[in-house]
PDB file of the backbone (N, CA, C, O) and the ligand in Angstrom, with CONECT records:
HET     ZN  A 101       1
ATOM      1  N   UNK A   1       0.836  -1.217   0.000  1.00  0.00           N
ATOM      2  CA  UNK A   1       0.000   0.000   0.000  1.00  0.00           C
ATOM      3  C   UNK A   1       0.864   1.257   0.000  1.00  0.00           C
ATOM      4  O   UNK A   1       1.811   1.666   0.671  1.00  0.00           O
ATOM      5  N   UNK A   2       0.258   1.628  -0.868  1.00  0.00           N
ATOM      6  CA  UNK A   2       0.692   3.250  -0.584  1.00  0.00           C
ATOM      7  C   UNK A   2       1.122   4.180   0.567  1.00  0.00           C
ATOM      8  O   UNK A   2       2.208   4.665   0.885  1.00  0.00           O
ATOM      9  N   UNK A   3       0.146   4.237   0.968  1.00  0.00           N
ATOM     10  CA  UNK A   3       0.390   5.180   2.462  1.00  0.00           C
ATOM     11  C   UNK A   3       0.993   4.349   3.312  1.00  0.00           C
ATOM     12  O   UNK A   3       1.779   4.828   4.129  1.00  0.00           O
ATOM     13  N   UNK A   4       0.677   2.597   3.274  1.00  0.00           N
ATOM     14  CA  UNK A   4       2.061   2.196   4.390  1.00  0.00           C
ATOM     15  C   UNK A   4       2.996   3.249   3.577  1.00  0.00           C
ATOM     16  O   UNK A   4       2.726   4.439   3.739  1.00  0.00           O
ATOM     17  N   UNK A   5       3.768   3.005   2.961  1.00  0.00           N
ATOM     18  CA  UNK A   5       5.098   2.706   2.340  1.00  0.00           C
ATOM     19  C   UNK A   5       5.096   4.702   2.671  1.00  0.00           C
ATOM     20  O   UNK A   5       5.999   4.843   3.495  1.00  0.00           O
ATOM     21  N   UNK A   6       4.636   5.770   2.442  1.00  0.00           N
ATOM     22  CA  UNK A   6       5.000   6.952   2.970  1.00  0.00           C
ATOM     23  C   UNK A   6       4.998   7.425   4.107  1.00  0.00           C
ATOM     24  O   UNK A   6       5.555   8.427   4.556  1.00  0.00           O
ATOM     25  N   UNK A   7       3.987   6.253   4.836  1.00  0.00           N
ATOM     26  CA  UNK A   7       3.739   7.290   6.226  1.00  0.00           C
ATOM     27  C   UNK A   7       3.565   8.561   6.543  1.00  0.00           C
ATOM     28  O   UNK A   7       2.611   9.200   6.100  1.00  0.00           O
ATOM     29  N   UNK A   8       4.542   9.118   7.416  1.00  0.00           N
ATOM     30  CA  UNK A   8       3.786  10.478   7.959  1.00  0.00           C
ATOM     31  C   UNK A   8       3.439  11.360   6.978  1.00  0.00           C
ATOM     32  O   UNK A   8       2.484  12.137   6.942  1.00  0.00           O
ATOM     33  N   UNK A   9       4.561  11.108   5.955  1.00  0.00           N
ATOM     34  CA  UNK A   9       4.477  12.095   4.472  1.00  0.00           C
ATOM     35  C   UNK A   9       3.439  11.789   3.879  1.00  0.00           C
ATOM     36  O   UNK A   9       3.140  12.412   2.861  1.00  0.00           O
ATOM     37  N   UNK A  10       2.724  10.884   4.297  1.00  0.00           N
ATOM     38  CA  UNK A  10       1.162  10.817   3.290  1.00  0.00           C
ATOM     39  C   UNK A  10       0.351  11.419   2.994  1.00  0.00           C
ATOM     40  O   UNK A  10       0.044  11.528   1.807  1.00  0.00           O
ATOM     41  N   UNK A  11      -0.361  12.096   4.065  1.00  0.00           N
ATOM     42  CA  UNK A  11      -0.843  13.094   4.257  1.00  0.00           C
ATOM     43  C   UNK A  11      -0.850  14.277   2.562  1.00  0.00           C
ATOM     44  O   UNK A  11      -1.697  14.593   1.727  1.00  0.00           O
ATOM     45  N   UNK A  12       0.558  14.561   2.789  1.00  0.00           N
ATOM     46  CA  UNK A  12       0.396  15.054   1.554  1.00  0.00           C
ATOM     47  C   UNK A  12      -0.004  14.928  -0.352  1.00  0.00           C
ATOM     48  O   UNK A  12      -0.268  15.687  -1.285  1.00  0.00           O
ATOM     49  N   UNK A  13       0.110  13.994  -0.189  1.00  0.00           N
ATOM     50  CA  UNK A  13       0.054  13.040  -1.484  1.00  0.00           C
ATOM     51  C   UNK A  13       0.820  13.135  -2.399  1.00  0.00           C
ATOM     52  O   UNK A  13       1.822  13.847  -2.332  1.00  0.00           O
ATOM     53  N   UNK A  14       0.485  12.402  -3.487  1.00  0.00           N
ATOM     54  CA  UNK A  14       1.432  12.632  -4.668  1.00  0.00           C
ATOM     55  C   UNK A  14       1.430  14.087  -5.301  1.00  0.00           C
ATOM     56  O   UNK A  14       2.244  14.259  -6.208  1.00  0.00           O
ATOM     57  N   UNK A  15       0.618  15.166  -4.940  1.00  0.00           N
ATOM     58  CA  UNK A  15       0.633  16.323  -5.578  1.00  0.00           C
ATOM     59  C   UNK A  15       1.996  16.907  -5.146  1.00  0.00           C
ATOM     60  O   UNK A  15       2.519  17.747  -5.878  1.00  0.00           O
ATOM     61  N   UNK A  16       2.651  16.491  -3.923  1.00  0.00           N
ATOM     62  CA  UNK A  16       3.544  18.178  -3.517  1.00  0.00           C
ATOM     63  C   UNK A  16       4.710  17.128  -4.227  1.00  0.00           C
ATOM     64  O   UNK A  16       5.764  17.712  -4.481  1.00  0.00           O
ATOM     65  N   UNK A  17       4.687  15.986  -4.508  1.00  0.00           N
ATOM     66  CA  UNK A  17       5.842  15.659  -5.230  1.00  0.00           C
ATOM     67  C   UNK A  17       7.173  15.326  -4.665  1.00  0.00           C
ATOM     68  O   UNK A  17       7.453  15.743  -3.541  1.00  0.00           O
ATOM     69  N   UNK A  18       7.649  14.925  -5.045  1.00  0.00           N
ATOM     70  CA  UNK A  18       8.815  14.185  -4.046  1.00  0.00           C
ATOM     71  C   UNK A  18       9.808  15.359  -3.324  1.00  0.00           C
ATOM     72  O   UNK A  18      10.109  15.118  -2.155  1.00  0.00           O
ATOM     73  N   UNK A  19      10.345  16.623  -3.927  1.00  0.00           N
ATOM     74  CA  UNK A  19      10.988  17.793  -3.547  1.00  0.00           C
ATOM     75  C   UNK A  19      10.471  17.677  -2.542  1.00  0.00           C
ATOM     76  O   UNK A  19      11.083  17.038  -1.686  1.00  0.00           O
ATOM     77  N   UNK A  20       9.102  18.249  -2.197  1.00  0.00           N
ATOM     78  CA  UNK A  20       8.415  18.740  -1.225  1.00  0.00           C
ATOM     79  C   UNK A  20       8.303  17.519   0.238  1.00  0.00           C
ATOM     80  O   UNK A  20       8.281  17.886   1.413  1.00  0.00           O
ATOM     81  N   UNK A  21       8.258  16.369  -0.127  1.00  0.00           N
ATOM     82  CA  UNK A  21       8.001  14.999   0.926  1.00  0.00           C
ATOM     83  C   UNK A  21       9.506  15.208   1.836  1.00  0.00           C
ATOM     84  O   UNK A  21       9.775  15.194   3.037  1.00  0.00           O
ATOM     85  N   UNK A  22      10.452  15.441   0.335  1.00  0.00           N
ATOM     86  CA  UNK A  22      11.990  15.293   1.304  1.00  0.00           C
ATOM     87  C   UNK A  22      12.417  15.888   2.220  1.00  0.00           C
ATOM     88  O   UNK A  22      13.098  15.448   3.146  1.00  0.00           O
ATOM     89  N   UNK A  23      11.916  17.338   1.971  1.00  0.00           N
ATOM     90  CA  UNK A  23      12.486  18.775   2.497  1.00  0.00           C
ATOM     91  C   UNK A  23      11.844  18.140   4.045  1.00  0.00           C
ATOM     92  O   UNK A  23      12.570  18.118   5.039  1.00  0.00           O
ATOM     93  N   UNK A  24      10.295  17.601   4.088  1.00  0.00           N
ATOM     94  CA  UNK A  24       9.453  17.994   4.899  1.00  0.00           C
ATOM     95  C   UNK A  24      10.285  16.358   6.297  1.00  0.00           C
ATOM     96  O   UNK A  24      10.251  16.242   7.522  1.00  0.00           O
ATOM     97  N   UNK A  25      10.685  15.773   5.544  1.00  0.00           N
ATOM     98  CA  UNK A  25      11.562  14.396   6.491  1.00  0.00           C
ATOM     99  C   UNK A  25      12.934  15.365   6.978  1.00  0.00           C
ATOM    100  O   UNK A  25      13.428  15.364   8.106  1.00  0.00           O
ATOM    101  N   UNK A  26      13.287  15.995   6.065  1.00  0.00           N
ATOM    102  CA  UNK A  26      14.543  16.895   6.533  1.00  0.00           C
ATOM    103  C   UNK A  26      13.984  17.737   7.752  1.00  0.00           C
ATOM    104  O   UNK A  26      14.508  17.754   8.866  1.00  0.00           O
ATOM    105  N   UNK A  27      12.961  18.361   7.421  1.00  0.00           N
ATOM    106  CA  UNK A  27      12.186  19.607   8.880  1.00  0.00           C
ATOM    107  C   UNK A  27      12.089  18.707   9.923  1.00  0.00           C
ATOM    108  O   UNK A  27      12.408  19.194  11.008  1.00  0.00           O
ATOM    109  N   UNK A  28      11.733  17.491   9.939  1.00  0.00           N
ATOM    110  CA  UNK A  28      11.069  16.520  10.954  1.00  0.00           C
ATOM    111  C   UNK A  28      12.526  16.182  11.860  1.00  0.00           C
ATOM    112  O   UNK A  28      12.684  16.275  13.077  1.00  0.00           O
ATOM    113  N   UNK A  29      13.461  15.782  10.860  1.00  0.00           N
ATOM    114  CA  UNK A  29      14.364  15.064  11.719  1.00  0.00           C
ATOM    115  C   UNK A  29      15.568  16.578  12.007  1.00  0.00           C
ATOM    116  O   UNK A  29      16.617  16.245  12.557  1.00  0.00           O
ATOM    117  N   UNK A  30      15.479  17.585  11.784  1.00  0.00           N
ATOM    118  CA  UNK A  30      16.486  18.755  12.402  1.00  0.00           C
ATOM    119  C   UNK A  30      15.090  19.638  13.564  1.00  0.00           C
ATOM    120  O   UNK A  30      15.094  20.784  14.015  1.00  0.00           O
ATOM    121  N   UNK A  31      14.290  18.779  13.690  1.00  0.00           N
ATOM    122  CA  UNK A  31      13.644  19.774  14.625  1.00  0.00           C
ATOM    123  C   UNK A  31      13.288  19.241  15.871  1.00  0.00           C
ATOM    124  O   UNK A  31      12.578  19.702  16.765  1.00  0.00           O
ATOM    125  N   UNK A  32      14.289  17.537  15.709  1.00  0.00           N
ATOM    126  CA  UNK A  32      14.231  17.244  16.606  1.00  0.00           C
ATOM    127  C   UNK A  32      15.453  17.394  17.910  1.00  0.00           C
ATOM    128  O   UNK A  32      15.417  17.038  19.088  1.00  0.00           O
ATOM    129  N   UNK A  33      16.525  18.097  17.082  1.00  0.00           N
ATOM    130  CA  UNK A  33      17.509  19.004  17.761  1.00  0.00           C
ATOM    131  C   UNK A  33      17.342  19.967  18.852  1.00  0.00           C
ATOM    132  O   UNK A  33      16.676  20.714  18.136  1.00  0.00           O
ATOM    133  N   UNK A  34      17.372  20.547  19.888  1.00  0.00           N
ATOM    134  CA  UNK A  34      16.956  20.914  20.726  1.00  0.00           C
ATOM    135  C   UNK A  34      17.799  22.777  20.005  1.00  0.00           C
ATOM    136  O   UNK A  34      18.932  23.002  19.579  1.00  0.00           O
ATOM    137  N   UNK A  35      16.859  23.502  20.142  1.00  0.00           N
ATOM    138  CA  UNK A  35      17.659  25.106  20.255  1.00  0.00           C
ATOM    139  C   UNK A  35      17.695  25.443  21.180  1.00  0.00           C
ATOM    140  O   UNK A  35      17.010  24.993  22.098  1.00  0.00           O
ATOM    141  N   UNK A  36      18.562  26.418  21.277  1.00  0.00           N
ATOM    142  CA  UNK A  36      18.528  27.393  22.489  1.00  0.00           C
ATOM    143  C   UNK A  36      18.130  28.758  22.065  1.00  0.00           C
ATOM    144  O   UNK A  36      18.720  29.445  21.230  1.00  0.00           O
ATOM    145  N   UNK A  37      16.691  29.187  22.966  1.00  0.00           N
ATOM    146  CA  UNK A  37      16.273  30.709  22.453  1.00  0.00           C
ATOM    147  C   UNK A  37      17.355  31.683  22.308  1.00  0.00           C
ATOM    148  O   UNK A  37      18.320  31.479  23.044  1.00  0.00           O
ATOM    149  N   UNK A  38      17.424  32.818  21.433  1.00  0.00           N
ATOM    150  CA  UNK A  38      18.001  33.501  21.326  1.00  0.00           C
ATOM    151  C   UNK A  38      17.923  34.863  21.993  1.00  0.00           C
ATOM    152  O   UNK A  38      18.763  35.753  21.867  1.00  0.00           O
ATOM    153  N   UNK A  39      16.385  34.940  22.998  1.00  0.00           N
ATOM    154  CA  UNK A  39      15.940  35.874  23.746  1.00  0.00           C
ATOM    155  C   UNK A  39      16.201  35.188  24.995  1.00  0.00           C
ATOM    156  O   UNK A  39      17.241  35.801  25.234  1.00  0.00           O
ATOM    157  N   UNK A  40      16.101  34.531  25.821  1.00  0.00           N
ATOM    158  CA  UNK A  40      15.598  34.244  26.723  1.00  0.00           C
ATOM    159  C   UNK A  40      17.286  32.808  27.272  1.00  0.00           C
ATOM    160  O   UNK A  40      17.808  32.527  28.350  1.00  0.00           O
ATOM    161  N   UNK A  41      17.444  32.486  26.294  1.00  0.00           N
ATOM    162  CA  UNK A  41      18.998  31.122  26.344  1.00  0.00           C
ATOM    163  C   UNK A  41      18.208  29.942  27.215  1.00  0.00           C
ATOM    164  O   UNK A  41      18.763  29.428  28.186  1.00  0.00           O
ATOM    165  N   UNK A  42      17.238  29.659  26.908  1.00  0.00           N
ATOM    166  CA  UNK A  42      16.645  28.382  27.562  1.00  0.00           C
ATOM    167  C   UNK A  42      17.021  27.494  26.549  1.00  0.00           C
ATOM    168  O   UNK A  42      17.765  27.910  25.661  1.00  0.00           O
ATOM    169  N   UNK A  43      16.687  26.514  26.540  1.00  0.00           N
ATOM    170  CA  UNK A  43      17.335  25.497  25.697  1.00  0.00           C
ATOM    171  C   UNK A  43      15.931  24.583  25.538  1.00  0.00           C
ATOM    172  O   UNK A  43      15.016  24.802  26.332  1.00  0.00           O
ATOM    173  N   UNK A  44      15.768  23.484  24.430  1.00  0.00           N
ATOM    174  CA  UNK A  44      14.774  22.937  24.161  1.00  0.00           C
ATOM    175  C   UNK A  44      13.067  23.396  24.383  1.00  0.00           C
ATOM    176  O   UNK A  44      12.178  22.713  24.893  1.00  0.00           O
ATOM    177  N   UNK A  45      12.979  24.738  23.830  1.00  0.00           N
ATOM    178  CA  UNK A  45      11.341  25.159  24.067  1.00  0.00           C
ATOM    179  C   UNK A  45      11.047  26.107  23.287  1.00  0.00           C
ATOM    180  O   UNK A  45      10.369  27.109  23.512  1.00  0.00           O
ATOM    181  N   UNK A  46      11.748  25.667  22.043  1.00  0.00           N
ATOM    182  CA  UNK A  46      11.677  26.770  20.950  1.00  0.00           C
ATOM    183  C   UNK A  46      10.887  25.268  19.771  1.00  0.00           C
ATOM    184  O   UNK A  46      11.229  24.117  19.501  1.00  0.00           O
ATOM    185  N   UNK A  47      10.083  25.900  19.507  1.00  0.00           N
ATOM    186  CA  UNK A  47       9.009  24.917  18.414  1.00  0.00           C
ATOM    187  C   UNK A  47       8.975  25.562  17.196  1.00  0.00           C
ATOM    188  O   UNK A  47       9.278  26.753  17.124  1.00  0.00           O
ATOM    189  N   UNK A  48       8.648  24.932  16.242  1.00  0.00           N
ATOM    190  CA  UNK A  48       8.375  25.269  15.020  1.00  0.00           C
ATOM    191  C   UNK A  48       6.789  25.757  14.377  1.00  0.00           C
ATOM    192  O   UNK A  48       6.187  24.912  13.714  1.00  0.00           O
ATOM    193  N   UNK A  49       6.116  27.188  14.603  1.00  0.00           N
ATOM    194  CA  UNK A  49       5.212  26.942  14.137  1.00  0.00           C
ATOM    195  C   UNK A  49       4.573  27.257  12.775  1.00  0.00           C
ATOM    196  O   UNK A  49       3.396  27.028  12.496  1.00  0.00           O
ATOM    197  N   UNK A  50       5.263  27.674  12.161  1.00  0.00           N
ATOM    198  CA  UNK A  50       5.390  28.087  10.766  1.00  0.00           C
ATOM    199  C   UNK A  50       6.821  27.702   9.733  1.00  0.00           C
ATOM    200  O   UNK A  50       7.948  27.231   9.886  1.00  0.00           O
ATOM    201  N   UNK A  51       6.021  28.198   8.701  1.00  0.00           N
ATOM    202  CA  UNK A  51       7.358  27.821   8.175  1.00  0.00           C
ATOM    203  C   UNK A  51       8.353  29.110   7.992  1.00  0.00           C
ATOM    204  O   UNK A  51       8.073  30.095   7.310  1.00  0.00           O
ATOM    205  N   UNK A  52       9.682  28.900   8.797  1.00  0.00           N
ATOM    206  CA  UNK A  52      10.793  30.488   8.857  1.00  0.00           C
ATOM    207  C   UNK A  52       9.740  31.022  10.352  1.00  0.00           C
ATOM    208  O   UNK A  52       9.725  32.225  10.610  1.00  0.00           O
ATOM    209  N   UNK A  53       9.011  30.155  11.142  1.00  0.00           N
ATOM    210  CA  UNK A  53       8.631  31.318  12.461  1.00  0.00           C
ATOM    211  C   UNK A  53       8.739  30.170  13.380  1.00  0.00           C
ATOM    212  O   UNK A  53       8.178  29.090  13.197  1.00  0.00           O
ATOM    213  N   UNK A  54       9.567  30.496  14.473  1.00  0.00           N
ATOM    214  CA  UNK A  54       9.859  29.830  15.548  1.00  0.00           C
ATOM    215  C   UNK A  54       9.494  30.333  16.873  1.00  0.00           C
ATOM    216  O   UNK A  54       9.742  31.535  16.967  1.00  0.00           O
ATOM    217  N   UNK A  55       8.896  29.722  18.118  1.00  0.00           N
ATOM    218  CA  UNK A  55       8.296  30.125  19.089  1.00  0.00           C
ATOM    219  C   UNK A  55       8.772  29.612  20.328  1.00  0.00           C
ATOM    220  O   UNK A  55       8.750  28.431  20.674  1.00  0.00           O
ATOM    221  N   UNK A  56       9.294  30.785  21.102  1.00  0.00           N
ATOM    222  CA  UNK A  56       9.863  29.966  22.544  1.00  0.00           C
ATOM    223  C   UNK A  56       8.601  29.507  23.457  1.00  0.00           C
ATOM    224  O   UNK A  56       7.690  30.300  23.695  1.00  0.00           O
ATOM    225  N   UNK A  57       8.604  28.473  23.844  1.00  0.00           N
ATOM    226  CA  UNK A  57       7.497  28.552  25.068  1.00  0.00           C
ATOM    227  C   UNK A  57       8.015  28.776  26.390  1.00  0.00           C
ATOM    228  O   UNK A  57       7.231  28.368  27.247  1.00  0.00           O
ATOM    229  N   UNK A  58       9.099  29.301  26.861  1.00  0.00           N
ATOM    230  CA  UNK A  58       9.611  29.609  27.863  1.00  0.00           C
ATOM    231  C   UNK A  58       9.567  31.507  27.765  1.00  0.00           C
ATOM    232  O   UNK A  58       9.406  32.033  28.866  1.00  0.00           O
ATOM    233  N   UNK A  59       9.661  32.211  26.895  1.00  0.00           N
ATOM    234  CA  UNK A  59       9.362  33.824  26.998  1.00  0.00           C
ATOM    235  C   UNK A  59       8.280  34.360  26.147  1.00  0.00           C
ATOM    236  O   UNK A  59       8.014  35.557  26.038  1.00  0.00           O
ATOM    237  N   UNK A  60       7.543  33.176  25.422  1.00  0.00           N
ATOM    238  CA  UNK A  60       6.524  33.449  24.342  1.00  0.00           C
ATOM    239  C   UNK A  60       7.169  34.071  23.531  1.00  0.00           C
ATOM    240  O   UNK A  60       6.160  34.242  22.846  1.00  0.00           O
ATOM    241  N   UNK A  61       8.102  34.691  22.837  1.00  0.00           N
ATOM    242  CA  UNK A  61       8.606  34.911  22.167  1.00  0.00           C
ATOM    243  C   UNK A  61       8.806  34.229  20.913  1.00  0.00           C
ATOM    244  O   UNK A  61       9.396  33.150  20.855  1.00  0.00           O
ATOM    245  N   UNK A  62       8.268  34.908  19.768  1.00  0.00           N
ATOM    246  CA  UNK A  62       8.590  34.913  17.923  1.00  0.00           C
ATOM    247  C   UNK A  62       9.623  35.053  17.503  1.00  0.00           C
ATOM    248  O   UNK A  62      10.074  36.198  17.498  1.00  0.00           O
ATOM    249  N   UNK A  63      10.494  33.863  16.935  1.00  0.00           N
ATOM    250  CA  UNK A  63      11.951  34.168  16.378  1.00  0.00           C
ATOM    251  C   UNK A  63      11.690  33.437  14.784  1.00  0.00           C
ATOM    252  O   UNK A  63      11.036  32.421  14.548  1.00  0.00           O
ATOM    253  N   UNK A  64      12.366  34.237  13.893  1.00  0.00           N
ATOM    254  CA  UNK A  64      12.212  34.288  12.755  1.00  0.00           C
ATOM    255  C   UNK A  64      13.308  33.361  12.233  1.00  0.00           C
ATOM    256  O   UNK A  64      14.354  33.688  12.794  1.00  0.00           O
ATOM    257  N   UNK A  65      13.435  32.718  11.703  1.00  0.00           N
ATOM    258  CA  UNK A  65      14.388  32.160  10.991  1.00  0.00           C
ATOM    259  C   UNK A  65      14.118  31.090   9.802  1.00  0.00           C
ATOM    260  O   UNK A  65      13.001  31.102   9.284  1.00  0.00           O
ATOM    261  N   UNK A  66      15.143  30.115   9.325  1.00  0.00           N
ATOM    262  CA  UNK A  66      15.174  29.800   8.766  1.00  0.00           C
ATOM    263  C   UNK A  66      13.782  28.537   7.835  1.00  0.00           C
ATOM    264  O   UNK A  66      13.313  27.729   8.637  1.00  0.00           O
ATOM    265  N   UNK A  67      13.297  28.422   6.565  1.00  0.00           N
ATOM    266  CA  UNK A  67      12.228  27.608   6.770  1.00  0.00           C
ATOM    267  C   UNK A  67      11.696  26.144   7.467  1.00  0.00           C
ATOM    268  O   UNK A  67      10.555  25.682   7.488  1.00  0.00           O
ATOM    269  N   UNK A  68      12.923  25.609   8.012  1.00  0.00           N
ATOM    270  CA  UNK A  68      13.019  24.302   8.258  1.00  0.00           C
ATOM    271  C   UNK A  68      13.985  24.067   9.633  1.00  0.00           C
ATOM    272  O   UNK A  68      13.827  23.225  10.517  1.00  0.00           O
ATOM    273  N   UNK A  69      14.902  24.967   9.525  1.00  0.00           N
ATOM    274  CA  UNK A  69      15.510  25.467  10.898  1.00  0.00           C
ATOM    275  C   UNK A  69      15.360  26.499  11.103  1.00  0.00           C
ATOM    276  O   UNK A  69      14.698  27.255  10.393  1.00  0.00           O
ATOM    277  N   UNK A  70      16.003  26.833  12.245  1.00  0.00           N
ATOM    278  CA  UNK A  70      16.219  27.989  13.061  1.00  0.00           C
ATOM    279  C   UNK A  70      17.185  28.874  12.606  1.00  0.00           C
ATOM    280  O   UNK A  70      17.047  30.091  12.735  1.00  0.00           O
ATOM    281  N   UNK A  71      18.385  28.239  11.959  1.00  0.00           N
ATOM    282  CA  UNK A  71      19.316  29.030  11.662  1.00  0.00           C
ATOM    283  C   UNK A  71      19.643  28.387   9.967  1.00  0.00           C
ATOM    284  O   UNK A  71      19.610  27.199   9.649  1.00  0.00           O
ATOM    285  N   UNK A  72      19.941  29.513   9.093  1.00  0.00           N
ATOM    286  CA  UNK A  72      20.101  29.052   8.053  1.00  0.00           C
ATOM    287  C   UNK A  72      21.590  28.836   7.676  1.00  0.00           C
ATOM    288  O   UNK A  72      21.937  28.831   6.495  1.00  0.00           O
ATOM    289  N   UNK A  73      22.355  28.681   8.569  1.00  0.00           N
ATOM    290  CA  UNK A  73      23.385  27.845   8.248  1.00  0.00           C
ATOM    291  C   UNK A  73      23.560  26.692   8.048  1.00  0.00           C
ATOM    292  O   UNK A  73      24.685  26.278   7.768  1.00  0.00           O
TER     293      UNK A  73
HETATM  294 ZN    ZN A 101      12.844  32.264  25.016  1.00  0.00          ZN2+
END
């Protein structure tokens, strides 16, 4: 089956096309890296809630960065 064989990426379907499935396994597995806020220096409580917008839950604080990380290096 199909959706076995993609899993979480299923969801999206064959429309966003394979570019789009990869990038989105790449976001999954670098966001499971812990950051450290750049306001506040707490460490692991910065989430991803957009794409390029990152959110501390330790100062509520909006940090902008990269689409998939935090930092675009
Ligand atoms: Zn913070």
């Amino acid at each position: 089956m199909a959706t076995e064989k993609v899993k979480q990426t299923g969801k999206y379907g064959v429309r966003s096309g394979r570019g789009i499935r990869q990038k989105y396994i790449l976001a999954t597995k670098t966001n499971k890296s812990e950051y450290v806020c750049p306001n506040c220096g707490y460490k692991g409580k910065i989430k991803r809630t957009a794409s390029g917008i990152y959110k501390c839950d330790k100062c509520k604080s909006q940090i902008a960065g990269a689409a998939y990380r935090l930092s675009s290096k």
